[in-house]
ZADREN-706260 format. One record per residue: z, y, x of N, C-alpha, C in turn. Coordinates in steps of 0.001 Angstrom, whole numbers, plus 524288, in hexadecimal, padded with zeros to 5 digits. Layout:
ZYXZYXZYX
...
//
This chain:
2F73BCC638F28642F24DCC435F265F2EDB1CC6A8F293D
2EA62CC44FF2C3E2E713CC61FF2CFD2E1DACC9CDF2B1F
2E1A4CC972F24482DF64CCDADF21E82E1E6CD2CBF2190
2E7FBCD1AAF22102EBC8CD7D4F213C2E92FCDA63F26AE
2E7E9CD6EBF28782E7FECD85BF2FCA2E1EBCDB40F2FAF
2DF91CD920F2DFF2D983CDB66F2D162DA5CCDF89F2AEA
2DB7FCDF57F267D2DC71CE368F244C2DE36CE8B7F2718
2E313CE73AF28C42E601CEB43F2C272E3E0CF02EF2F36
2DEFDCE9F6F327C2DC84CED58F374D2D6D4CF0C7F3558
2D75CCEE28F30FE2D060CF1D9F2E392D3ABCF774F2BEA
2D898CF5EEF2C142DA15CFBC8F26992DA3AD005EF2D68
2DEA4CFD50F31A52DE96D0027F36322DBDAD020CF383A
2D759D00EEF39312D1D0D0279F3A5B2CECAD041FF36C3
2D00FD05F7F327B2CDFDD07E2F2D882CF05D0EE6F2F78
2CA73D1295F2D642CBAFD1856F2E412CC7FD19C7F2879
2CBAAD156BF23212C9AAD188DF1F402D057D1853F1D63
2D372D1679F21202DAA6D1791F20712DCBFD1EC3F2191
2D952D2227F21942D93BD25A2F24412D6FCD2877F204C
2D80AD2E98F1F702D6BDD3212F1C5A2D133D327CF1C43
2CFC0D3332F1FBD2C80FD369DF21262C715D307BF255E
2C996D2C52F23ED2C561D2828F26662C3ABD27BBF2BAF
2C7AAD29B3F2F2F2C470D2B14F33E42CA4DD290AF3737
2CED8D26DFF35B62D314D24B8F3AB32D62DD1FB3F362B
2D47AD1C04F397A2D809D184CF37D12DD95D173AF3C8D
2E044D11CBF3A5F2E46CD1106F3E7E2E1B9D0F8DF43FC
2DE20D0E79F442B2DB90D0D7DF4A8F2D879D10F9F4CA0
2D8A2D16EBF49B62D733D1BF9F4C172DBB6D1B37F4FE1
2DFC4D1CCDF4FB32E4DFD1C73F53A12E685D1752F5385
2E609D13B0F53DD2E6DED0EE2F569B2E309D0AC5F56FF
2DF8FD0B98F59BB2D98FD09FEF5A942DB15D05B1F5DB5
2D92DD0152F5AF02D7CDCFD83F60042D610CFD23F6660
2D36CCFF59F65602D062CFF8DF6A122D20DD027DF6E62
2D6A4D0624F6BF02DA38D098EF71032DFDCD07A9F6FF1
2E118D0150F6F7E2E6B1D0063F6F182EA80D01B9F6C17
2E60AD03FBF661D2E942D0643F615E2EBADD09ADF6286
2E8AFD0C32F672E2EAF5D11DFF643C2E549D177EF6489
2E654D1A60F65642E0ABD1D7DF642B2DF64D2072F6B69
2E532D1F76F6D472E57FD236CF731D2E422D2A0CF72DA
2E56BD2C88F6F972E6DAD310EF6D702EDBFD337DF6ED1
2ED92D3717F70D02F418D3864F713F2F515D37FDF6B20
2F3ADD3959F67C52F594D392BF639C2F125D381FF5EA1
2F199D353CF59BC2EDD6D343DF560C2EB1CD3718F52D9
2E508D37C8F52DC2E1D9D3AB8F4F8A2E1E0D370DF4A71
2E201D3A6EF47082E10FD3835F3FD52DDB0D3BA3F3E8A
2DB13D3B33F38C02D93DD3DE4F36042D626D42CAF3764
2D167D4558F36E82D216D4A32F38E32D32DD4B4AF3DC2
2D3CBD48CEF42162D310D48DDF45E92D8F9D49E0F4776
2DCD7D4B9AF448D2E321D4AF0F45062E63BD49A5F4891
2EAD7D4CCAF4CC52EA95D49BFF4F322F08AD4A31F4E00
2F4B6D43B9F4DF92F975D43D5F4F772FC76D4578F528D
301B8D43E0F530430599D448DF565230696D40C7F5AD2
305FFD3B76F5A2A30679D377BF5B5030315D3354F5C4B
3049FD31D2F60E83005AD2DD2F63662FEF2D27C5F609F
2FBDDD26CAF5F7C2FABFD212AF5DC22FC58D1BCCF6068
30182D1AB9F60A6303D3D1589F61AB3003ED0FD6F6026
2FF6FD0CBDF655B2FC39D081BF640C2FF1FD0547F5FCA
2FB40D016BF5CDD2FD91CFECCF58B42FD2CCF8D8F599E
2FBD0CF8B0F5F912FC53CF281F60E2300FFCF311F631C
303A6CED85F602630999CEBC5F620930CE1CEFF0F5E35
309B8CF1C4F5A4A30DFECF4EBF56F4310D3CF286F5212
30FAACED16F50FC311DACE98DF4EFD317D1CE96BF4F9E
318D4CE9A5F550931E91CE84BF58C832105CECD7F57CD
31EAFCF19FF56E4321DACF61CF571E32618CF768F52E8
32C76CF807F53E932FA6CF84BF50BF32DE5CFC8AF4D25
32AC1D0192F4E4832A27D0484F4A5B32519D069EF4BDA
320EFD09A9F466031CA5D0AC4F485431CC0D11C4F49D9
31702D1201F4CC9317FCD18D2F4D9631C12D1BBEF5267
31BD7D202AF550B31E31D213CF59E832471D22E3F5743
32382D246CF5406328AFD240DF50B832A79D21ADF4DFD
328A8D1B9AF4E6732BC9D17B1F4AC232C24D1818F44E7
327F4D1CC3F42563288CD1E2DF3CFF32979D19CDF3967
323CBD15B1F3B6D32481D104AF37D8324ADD0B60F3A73
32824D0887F3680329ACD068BF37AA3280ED000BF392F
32413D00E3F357831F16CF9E5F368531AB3CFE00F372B
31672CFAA4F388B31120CFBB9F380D30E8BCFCEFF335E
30ED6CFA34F2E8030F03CFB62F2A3A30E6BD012DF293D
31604D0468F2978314E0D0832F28413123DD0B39F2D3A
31218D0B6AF30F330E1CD0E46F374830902D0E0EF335F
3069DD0A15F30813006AD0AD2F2FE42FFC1D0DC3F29B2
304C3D103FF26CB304C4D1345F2303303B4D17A7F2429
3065CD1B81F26E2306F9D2095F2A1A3026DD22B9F2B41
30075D2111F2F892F9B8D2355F331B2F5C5D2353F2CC8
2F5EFD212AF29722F1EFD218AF26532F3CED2641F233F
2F775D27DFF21BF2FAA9D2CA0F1FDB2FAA5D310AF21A0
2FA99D2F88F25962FACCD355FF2A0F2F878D3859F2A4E
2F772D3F54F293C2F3D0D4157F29672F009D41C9F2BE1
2F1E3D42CFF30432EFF1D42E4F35022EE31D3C51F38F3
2EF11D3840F35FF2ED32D34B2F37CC2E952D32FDF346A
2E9D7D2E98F2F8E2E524D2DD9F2CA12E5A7D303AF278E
2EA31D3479F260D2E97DD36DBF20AA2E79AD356AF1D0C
2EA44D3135F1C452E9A8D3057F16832EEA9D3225F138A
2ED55D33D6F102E2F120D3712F0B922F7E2D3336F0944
2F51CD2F78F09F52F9E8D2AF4F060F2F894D2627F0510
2FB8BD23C1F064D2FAF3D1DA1F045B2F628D1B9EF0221
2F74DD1ECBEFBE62F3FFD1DA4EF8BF2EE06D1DBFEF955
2EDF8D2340EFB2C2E817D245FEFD4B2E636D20DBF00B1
2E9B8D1FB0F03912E8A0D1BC8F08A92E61AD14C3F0583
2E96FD1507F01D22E761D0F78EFD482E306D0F85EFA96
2E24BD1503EF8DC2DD43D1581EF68C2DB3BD1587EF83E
2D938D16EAEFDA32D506D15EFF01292D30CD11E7F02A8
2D797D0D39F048E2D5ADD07CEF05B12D3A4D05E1F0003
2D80AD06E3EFBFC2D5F5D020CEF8602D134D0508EF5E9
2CE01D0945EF9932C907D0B22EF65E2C456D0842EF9AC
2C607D03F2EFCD42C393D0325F01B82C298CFD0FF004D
2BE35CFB92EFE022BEEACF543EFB4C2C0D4CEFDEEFEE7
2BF16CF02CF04992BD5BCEC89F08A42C541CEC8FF073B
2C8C4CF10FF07802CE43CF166F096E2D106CEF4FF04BD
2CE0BCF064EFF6A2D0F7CED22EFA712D0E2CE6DBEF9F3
2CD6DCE560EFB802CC8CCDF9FEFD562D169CDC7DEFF08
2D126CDFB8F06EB2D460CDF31F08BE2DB32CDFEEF0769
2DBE5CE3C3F04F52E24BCE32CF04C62E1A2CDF12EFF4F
2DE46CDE72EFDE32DFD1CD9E6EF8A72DFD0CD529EF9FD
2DC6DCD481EFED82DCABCCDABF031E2E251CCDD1F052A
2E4E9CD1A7F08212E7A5CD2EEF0B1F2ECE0CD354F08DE
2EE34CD6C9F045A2F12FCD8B2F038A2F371CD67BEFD8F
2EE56CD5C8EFA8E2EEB7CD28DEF3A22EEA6CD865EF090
2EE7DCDCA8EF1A82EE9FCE1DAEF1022ECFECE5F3EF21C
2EB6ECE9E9EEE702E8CDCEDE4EEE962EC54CF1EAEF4DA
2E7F8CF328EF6AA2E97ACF671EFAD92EE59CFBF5EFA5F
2F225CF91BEFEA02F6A6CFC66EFCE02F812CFF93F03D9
2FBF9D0203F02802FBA7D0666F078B2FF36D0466F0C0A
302ABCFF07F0A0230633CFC1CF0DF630360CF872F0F09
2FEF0CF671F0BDE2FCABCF16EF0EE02F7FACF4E6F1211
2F61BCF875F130E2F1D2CFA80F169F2F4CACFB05F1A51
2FB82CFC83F1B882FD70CFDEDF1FBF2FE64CF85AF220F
2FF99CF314F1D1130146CEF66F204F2FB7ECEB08F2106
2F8A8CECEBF20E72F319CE95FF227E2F3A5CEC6EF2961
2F2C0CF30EF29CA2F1C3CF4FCF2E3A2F6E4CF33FF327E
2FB82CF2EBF2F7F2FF5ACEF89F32E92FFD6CEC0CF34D7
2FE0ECE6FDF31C32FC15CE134F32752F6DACE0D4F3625
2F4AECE3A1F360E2EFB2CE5ACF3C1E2F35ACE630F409C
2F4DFCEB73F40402F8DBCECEAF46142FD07CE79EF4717
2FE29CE3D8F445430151CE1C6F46912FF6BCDD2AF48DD
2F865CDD1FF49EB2F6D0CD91CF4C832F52BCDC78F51CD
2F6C9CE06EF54022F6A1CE3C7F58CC2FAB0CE267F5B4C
2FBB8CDEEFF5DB630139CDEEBF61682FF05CE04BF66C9
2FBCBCE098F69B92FB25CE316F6D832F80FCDF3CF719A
2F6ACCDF81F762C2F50ACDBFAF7A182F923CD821F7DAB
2F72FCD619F7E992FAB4CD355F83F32FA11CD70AF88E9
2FD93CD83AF8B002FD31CDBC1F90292FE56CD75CF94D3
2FBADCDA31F98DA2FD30CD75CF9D9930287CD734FA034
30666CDB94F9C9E30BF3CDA73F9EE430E79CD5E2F9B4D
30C2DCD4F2F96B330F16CD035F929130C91CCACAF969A
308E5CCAA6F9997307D8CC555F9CE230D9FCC685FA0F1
30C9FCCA76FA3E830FF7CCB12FA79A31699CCAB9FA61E
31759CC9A3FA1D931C6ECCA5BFA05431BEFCC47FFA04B
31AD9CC19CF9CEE31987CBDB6F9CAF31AE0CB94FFA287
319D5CBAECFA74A31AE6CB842FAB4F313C4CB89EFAF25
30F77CBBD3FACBE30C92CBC73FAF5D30C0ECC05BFB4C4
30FECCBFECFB89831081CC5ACFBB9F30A63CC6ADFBF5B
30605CC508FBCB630048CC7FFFBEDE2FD44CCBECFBAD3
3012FCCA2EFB6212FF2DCCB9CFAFF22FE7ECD439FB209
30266CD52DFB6183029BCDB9AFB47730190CDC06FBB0B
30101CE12FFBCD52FEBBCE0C0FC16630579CE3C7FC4EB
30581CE4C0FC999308CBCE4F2FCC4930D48CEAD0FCA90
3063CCEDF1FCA5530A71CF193FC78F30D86CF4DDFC2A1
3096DCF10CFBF5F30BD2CEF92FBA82311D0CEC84FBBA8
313DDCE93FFBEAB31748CE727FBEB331BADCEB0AFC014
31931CEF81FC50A31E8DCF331FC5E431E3DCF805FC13B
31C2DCF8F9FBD3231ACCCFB51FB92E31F2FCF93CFB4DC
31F61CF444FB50C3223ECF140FB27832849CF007FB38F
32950CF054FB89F32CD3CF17CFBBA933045CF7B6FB9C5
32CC4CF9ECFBC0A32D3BD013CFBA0C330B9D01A6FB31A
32BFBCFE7DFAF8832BFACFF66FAA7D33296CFF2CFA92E
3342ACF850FAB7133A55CF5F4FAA9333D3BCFA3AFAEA5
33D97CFAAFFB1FD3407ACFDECFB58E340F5D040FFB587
33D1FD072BFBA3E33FD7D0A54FBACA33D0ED0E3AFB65C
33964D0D2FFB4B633708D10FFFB080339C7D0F59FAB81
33CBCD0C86FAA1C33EF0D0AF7FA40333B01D0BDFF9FE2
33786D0B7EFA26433252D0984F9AD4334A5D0737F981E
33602D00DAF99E23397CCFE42F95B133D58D00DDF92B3
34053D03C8F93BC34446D0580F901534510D0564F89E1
33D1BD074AF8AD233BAFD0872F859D337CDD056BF8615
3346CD04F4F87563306ED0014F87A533056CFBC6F8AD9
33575CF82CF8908337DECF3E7F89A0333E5CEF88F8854
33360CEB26F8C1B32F96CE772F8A34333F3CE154F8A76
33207CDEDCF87CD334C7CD9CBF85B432FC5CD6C6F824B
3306CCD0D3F847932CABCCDA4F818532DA4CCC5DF7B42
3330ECCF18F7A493333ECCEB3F73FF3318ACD478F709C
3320ACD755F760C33116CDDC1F74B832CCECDF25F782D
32893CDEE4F789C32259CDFDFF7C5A3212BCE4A8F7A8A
32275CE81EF78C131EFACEBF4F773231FB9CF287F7AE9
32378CEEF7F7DF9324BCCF382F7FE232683CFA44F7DC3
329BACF83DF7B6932D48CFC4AF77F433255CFC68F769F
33633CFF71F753233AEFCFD38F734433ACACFE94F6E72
337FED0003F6C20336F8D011AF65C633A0AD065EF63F0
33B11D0960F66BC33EF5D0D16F680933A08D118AF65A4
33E9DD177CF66EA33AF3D1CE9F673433E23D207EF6D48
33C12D2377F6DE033EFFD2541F714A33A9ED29E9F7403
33D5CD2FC1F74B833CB8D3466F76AB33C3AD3266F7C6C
33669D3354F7D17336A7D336AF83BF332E5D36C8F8667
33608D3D9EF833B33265D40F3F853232D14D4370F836E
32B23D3FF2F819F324A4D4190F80D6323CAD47CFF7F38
326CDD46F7F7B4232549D4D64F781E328B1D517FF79C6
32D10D4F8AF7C7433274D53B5F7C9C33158D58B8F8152
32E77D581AF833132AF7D5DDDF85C4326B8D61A0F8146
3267BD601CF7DF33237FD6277F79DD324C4D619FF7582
329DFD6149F736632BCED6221F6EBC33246D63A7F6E94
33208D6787F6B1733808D682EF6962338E3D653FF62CD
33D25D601DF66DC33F06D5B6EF648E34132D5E9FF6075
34483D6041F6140349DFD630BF5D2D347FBD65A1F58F7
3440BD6B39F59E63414ED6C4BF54C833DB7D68CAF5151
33C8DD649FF540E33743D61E5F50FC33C1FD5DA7F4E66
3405ED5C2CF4FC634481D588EF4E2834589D5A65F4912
346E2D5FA1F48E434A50D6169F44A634611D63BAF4083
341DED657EF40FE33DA1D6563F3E7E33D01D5F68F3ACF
33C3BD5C68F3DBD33BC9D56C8F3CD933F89D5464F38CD
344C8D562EF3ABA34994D5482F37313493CD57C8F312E
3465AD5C79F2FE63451BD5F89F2BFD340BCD5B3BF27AB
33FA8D5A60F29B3339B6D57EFF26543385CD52E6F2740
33BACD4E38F2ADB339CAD4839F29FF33C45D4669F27A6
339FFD4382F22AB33D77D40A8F1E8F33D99D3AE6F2105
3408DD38EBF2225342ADD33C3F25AB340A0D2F0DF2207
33C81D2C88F2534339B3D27F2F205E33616D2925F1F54
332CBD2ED3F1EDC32E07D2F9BF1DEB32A3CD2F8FF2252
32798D2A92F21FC32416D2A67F263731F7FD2ED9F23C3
31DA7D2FB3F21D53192AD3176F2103319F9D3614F232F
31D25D390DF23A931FF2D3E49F24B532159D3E75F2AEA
322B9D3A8DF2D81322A6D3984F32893208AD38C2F3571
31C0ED3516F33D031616D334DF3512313BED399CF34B5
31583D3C23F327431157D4083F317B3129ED44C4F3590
31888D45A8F36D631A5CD48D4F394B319B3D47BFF402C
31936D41CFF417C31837D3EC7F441D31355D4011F46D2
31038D40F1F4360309C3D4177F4568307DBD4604F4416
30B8AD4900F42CB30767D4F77F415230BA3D548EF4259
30FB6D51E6F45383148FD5759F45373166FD58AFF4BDE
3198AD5B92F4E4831AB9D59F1F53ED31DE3D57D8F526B
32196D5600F4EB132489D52BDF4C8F3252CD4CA4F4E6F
3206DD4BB5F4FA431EC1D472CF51C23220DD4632F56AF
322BED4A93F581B32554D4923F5E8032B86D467FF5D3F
32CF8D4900F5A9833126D4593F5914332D2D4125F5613
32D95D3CBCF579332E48D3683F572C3313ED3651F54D0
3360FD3174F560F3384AD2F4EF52B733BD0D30E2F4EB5
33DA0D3566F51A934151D3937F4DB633ECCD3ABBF47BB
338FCD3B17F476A337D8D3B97F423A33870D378CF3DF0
33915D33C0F3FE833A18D2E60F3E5334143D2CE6F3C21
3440CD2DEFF4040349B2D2DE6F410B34C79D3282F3E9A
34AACD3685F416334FECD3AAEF407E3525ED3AFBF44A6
3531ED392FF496E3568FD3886F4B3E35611D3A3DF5178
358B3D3D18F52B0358FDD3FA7F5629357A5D3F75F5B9C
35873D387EF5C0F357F3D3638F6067351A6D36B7F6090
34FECD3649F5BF434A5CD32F6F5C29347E9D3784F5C2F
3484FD3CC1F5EDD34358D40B4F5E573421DD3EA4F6539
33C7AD407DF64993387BD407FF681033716D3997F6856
3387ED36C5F655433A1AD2F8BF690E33477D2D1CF6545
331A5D2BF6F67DD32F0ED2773F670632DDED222AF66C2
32B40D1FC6F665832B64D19BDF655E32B68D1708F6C4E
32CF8D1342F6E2632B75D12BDF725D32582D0D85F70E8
3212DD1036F734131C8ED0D35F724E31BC2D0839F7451
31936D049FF74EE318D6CFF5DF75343168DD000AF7B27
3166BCFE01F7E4A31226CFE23F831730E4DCF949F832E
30E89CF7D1F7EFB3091CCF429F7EB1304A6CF5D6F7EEA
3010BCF56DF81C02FAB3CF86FF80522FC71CFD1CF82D6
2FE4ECFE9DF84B62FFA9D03EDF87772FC87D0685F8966
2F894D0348F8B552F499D048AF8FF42EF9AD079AF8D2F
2F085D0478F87DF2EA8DD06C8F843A2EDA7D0BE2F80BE
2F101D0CFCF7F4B2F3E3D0FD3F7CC72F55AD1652F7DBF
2F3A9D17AEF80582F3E8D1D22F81322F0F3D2009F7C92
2F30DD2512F7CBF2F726D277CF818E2FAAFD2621F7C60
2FFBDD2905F80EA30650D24FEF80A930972D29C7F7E37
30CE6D29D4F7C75310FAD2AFFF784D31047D2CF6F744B
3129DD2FA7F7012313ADD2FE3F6AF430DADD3399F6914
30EBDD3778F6DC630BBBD3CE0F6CBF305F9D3D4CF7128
3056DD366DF73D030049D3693F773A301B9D3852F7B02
30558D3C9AF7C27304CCD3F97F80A530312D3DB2F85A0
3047FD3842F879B30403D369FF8C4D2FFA1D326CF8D3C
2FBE0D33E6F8FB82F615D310CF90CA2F48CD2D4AF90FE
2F854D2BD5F958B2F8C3D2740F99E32FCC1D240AF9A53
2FF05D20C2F9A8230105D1E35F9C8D305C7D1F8BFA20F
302F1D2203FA548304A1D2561FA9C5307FED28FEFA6B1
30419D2BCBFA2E330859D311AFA11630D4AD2E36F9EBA
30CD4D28D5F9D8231303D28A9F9AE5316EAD26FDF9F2C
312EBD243FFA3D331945D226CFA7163195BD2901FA8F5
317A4D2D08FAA80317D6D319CFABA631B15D352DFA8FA
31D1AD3308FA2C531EFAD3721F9FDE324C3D3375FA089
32550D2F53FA1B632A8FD2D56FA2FF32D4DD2EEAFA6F0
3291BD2EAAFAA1332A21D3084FB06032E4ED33B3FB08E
32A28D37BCFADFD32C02D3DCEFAD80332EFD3ECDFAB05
//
């Protein structure tokens, strides 16, 4: 519906979703920088800063799971979390989070056009969901060139492309297909980033002490405020395979999207074919 959709994008761009009023969801995923903030990692509240880099939210519709660790699982629950978070917009609980809108008259209106109901804490996540899922992304000049346009990309974009399928294996993991464009395999996977600056094994078994399996709120939290964080998917899983492994990211918008992996570390573009290289 196009009012859920209004809705969505006024609550997203809303700061008063936020403890002290000062970061909404387009503090870190701003329009205007390709949804995301270009920060190695996200300021909240208080000037706060996370663990983890702000993943664009165009084309995040397509994504089998949300977050670098796949915590959630629709968008829905992805736009519950960040408002929870201490360190992102801190708000205390649900509830608080309800009392606030429905203290807000212009927003009681709306979920009663929208919704037939008093403002509740799954329909604010699924108005801001029903927004993000009109972000699918741009047309790029390689979707002409795939297409059968071969002037659409320039020469050496073409041996780039060459490189990508061949001898560099990008595809492996960022496999492209016209039923699958997003350039991802929806996968996680350890490729290094942190494993020069963390000991996997103590932060594992630490980890295995205190994550209750299913509690996002507890993961999300450990996620963005612990070195815990480094071990992605495993906080999620349990599972052995999955320490250090991250999401493999979309390469849509790539170009506006920096800087690149979980934890920002890498600047450029350069620095990532550089850290493959290596």
């Amino acid at each position: 519906k196009p009012e859920m959709i209004a809705l969505g994008e006024k609550l997203f761009n809303d700061k008063r979703l936020s403890a002290d009023d000062t970061v909404a969801c387009a503090t870190c995923h701003d329009p205007k920088k390709g949804f995301v903030d270009h920060l190695p990692t996200s300021e909240g509240i208080g000037k706060q800063v996370g663990k983890r880099n702000a993943p664009t939210i165009l084309a995040a519709m397509f994504n089998a799971t949300q977050f670098w660790d796949g915590r959630a699982t629709t968008l829905e629950d992805q736009a519950k979390l960040p408002i929870l978070n201490p360190i992102e917009m801190g708000m205390k609980s649900p509830d608080e989070v309800v009392a606030k809108i429905r203290g807000i008259p212009e927003y009681n209106e709306e979920f009663q056009k929208v919704f037939g109901r008093e403002v509740t804490y799954d329909d604010i996540a699924a108005a801001i969901a029903a927004f993000e899922r009109t972000l699918p992304g741009v047309e790029a000049p390689f979707d002409r060139y795939i297409r059968g346009d071969s002037n659409a990309i320039s020469a050496s974009a073409k041996r780039g492309w060459a490189l990508f399928n061949g001898k560099g294996r990008c595809n492996t993991c960022h496999a492209f297909s016209t039923t699958s464009p997003l350039f991802s395999d929806q996968k996680f996977h350890n490729i290094g980033i942190a494993a020069h600056k963390t000991d996997f094994v103590e932060l594992a078994r630490n980890a295995l002490k205190i994550v209750r399996t299913g509690d996002l709120d507890q993961i999300d939290r450990l996620a963005l405020e612990t070195d815990m964080s480094e071990l992605g998917r495993f906080l999620v899983t349990k599972q052995p395979a999955d320490i250090g492994a991250f999401k493999t990211p979309t390469l849509r918008n790539v170009a506006v999207t920096a800087p690149y992996m979980h934890d920002g570390s890498l600047a450029t573009l350069w620095d990532v074919m550089d850290h493959y290289n290596k």
